[in-house]
FIKOLZA-1660 file (N, C-alpha, C; in steps of 0.1 Angstrom, whole numbers, plus 5000, padded with zeros to 4 digits):
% residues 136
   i   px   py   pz ch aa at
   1 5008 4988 5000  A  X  N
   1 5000 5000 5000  A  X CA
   1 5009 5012 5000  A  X  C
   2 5003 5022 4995  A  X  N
   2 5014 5034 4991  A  X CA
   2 5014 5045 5003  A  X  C
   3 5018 5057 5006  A  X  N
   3 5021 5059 5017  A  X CA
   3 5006 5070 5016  A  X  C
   4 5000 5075 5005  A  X  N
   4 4991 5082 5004  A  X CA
   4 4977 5071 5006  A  X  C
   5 4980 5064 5000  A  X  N
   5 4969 5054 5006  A  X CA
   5 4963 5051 5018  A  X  C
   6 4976 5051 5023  A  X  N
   6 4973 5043 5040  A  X CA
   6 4963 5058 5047  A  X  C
   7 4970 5069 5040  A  X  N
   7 4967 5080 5048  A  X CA
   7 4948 5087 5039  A  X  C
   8 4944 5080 5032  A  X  N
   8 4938 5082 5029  A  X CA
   8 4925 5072 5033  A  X  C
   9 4930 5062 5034  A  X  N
   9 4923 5050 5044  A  X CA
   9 4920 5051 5054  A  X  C
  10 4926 5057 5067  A  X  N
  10 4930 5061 5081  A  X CA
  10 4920 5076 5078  A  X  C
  11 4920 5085 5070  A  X  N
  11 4909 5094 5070  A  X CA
  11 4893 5088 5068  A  X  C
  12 4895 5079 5057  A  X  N
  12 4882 5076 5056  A  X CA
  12 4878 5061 5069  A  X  C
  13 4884 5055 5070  A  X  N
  13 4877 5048 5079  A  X CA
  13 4877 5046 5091  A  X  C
  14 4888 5054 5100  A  X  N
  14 4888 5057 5113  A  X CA
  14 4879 5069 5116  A  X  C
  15 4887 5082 5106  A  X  N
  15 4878 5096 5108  A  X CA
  15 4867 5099 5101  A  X  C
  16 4867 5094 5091  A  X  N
  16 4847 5098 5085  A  X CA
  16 4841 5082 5088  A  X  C
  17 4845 5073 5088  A  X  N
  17 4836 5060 5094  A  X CA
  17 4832 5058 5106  A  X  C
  18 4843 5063 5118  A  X  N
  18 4843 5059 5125  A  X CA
  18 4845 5044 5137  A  X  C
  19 4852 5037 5123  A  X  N
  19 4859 5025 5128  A  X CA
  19 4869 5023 5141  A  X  C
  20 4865 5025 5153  A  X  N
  20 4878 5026 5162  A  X CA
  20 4887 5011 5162  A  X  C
  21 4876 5002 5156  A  X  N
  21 4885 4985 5154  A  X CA
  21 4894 4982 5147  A  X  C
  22 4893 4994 5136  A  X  N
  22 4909 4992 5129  A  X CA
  22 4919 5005 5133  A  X  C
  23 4915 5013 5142  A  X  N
  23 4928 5024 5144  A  X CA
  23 4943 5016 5140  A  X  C
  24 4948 5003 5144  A  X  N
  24 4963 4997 5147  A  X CA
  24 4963 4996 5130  A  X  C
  25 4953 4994 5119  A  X  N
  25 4953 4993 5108  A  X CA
  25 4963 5002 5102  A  X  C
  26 4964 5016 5110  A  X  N
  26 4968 5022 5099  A  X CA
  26 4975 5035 5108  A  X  C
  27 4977 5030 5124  A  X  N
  27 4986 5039 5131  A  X CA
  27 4998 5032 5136  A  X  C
  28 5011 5032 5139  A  X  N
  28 5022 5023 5147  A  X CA
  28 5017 5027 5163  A  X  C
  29 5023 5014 5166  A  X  N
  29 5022 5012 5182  A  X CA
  29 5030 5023 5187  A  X  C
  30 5039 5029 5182  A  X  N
  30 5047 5045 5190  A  X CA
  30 5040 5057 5183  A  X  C
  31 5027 5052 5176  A  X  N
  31 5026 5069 5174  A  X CA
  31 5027 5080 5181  A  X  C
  32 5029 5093 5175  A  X  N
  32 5030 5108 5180  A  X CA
  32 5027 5120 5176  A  X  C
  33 5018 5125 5177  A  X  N
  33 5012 5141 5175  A  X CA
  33 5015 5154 5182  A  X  C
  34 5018 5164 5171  A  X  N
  34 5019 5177 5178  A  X CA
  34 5009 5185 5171  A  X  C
  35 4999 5186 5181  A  X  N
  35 4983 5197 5176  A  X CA
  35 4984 5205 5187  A  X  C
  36 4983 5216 5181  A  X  N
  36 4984 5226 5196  A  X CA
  36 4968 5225 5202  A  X  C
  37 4967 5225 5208  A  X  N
  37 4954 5223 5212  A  X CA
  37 4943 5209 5215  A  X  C
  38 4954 5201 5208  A  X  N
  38 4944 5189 5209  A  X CA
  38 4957 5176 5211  A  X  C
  39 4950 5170 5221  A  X  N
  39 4960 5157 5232  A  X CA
  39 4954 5148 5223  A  X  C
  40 4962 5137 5215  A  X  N
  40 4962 5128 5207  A  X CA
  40 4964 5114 5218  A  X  C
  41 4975 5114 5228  A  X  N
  41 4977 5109 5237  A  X CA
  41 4992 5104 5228  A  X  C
  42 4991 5091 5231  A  X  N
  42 5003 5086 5222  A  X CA
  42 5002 5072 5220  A  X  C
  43 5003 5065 5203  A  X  N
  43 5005 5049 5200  A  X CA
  43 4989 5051 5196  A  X  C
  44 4985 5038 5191  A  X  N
  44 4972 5034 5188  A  X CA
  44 4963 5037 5195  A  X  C
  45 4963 5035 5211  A  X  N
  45 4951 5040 5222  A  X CA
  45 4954 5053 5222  A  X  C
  46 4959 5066 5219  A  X  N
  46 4957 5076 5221  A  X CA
  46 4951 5081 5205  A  X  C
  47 4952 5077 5199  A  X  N
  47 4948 5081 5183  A  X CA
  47 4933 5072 5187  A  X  C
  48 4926 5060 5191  A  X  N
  48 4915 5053 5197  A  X CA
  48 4906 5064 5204  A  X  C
  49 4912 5069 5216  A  X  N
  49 4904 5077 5226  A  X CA
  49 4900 5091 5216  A  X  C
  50 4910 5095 5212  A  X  N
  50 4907 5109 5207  A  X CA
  50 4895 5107 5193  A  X  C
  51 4903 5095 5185  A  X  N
  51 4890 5095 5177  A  X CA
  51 4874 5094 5178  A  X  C
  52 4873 5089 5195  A  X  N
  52 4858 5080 5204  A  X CA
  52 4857 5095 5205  A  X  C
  53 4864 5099 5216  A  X  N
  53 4858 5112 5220  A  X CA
  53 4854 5127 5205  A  X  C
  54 4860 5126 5199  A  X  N
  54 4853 5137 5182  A  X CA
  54 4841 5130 5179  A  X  C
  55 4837 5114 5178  A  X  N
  55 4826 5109 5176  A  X CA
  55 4817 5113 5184  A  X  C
  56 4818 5109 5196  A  X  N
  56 4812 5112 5214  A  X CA
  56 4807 5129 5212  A  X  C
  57 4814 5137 5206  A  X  N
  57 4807 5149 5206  A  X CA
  57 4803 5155 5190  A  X  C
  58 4806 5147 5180  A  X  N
  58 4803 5150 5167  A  X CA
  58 4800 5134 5157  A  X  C
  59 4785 5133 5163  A  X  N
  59 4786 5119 5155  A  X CA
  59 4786 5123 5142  A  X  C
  60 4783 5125 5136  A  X  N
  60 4784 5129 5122  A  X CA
  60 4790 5134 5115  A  X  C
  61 4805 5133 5126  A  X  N
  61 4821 5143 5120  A  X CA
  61 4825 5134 5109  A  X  C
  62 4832 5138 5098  A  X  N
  62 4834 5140 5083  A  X CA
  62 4844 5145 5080  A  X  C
  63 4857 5140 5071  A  X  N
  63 4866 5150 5068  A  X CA
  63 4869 5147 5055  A  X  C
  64 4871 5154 5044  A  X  N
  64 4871 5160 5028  A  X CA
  64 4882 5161 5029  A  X  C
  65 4894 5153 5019  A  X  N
  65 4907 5155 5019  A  X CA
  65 4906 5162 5005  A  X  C
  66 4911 5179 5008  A  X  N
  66 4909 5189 4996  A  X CA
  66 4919 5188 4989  A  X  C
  67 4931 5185 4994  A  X  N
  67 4944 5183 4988  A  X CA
  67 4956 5178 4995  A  X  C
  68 4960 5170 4986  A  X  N
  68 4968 5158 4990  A  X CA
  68 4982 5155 4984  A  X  C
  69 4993 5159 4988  A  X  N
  69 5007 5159 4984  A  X CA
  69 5015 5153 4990  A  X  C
  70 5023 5141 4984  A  X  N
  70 5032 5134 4986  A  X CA
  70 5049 5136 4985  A  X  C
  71 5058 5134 4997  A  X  N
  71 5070 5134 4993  A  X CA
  71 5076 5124 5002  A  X  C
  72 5079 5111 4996  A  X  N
  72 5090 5103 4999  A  X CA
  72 5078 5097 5014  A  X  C
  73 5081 5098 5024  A  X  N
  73 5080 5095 5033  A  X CA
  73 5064 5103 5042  A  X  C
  74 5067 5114 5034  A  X  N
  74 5055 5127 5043  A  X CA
  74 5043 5127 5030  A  X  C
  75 5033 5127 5039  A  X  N
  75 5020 5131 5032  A  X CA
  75 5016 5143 5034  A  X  C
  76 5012 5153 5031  A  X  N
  76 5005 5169 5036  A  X CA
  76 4994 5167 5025  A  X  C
  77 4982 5168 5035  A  X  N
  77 4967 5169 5036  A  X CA
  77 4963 5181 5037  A  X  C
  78 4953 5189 5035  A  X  N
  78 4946 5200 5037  A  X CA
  78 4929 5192 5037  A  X  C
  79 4923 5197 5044  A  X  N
  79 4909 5188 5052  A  X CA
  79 4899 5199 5052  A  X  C
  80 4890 5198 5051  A  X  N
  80 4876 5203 5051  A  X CA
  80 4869 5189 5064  A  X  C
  81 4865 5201 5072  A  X  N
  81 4859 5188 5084  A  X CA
  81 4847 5195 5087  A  X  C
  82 4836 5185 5087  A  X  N
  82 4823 5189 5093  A  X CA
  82 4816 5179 5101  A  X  C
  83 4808 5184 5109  A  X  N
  83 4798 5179 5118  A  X CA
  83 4787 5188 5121  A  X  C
  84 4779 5180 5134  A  X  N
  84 4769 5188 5143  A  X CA
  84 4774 5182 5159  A  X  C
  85 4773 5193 5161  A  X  N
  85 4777 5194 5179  A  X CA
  85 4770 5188 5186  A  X  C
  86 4767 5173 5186  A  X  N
  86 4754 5167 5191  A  X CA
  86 4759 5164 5207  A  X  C
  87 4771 5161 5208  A  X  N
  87 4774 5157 5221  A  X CA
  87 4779 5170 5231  A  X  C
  88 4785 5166 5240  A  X  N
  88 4793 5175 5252  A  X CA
  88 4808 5176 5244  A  X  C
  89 4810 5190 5249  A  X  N
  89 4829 5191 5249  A  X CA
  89 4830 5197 5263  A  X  C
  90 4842 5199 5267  A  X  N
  90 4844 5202 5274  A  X CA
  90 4842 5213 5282  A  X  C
  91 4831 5217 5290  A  X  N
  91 4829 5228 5295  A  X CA
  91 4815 5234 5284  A  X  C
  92 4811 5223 5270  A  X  N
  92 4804 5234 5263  A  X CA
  92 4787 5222 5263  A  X  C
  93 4778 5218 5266  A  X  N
  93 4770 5208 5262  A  X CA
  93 4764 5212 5246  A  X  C
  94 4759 5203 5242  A  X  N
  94 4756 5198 5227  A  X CA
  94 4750 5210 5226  A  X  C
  95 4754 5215 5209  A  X  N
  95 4745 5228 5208  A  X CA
  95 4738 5224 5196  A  X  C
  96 4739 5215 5186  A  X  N
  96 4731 5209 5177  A  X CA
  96 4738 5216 5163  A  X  C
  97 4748 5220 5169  A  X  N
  97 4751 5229 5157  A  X CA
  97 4760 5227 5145  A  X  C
  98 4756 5225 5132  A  X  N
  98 4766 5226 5119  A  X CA
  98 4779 5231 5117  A  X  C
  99 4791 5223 5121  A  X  N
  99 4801 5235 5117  A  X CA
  99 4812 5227 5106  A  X  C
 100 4819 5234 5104  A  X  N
 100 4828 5233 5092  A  X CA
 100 4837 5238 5090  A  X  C
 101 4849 5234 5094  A  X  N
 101 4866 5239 5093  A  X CA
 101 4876 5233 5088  A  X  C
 102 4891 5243 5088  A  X  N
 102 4898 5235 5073  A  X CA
 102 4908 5230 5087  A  X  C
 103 4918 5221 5085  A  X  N
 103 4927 5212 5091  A  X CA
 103 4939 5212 5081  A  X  C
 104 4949 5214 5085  A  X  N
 104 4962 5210 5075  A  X CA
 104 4971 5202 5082  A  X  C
 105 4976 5191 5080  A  X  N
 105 4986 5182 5088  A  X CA
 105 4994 5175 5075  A  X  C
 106 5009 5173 5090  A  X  N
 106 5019 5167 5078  A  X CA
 106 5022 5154 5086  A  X  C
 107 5019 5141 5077  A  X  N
 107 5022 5128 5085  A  X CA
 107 5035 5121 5076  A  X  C
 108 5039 5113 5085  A  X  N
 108 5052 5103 5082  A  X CA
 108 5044 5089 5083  A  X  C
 109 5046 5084 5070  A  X  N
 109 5045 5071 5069  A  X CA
 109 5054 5061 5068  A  X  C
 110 5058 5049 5078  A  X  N
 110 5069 5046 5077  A  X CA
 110 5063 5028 5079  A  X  C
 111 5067 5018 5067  A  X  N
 111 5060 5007 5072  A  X CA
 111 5049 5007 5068  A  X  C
 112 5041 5011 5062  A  X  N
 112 5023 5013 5057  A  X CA
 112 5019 5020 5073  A  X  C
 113 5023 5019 5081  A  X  N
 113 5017 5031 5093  A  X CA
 113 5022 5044 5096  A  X  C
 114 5012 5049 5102  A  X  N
 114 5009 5068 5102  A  X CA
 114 5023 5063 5115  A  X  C
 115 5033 5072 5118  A  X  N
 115 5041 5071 5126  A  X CA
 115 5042 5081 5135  A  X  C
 116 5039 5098 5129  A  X  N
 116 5042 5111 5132  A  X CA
 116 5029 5120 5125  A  X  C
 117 5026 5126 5133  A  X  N
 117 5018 5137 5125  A  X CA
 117 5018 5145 5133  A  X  C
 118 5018 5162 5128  A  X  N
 118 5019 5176 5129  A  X CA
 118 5009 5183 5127  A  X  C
 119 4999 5194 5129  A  X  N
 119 4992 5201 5117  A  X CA
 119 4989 5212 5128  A  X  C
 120 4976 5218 5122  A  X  N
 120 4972 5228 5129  A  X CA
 120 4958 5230 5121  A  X  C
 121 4949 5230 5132  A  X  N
 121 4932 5226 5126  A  X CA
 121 4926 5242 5133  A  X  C
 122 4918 5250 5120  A  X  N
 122 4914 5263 5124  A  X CA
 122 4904 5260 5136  A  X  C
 123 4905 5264 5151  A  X  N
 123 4897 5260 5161  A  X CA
 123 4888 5274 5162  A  X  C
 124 4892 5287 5159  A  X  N
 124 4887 5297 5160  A  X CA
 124 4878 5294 5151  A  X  C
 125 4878 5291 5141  A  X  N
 125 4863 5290 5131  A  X CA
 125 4856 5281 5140  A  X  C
 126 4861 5272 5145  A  X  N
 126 4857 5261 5150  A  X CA
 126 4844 5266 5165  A  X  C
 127 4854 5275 5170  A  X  N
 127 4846 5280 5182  A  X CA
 127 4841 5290 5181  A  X  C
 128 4842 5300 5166  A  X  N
 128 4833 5310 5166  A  X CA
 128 4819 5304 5162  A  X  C
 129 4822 5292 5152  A  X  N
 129 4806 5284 5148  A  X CA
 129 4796 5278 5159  A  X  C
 130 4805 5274 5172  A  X  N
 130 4797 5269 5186  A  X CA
 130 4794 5279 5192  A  X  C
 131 4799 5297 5190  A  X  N
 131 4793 5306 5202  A  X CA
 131 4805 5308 5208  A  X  C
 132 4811 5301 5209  A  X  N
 132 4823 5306 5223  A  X CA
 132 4831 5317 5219  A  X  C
 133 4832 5318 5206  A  X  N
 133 4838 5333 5202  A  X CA
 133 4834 5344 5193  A  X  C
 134 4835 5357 5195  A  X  N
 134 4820 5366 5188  A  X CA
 134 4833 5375 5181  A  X  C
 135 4830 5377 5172  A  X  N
 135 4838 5386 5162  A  X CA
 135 4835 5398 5163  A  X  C
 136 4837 5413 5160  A  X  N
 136 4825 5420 5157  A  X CA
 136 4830 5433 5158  A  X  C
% end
């Protein structure tokens, strides 16, 4: 499987299916994330939890891979992600609400598994669409 594959796979059937039975499918047992803002944890069960818990508050979360570039080892994705706020976040309870923001991340594929990933996901669009932040 090719390295855009796997990562293309691991979008569609962990994060828009919501498969948590194949997470080890398509992450290494040492995985590691740097999202400012968001605890991945680390290896398979931390890519598991965080994916339960986006479900847990957005069942109907979806992500559109807008564009997709390959080099050697690294994948860089740019994401369109949408949901409804049907669950609890942290401090916020379900607001029912439609939102939709862009995500950019840079993964290492090493072995057909996601090994490393980077990015930075617009949260400001993200929390201006739930209310928590007012423009104006």
């Amino acid at each position: 499987m090719t390295n855009e594959q796997v990562v293309r796979d691991a979008c569609r059937v962990v994060w828009t299916e919501g498969d948590m039975s194949r997470v080890g499918e398509f992450y290494a047992e040492d995985f590691k994330a740097n999202y400012p803002r968001t605890d991945w944890g680390t290896g398979v069960a931390g890519v598991r939890a965080l994916a339960q818990g986006i479900r847990d508050s957005f069942p109907d979360y979806r992500e559109q891979i807008d564009e997709l570039i390959v080099a050697d080892d690294l994948v860089i994705v740019r994401l369109t992600i949408r949901g409804t706020h049907d669950g609890p976040l942290p401090n916020l309870p379900a607001t029912g609400t439609k939102v939709e923001f862009n995500d950019v991340s840079i993964i290492r594929v090493r072995g057909e598994k996601i090994i490393e990933q980077r990015g930075l996901s617009d949260h400001f669009a993200l929390y201006q669409q739930l209310g928590l932040i007012e423009v104006g």
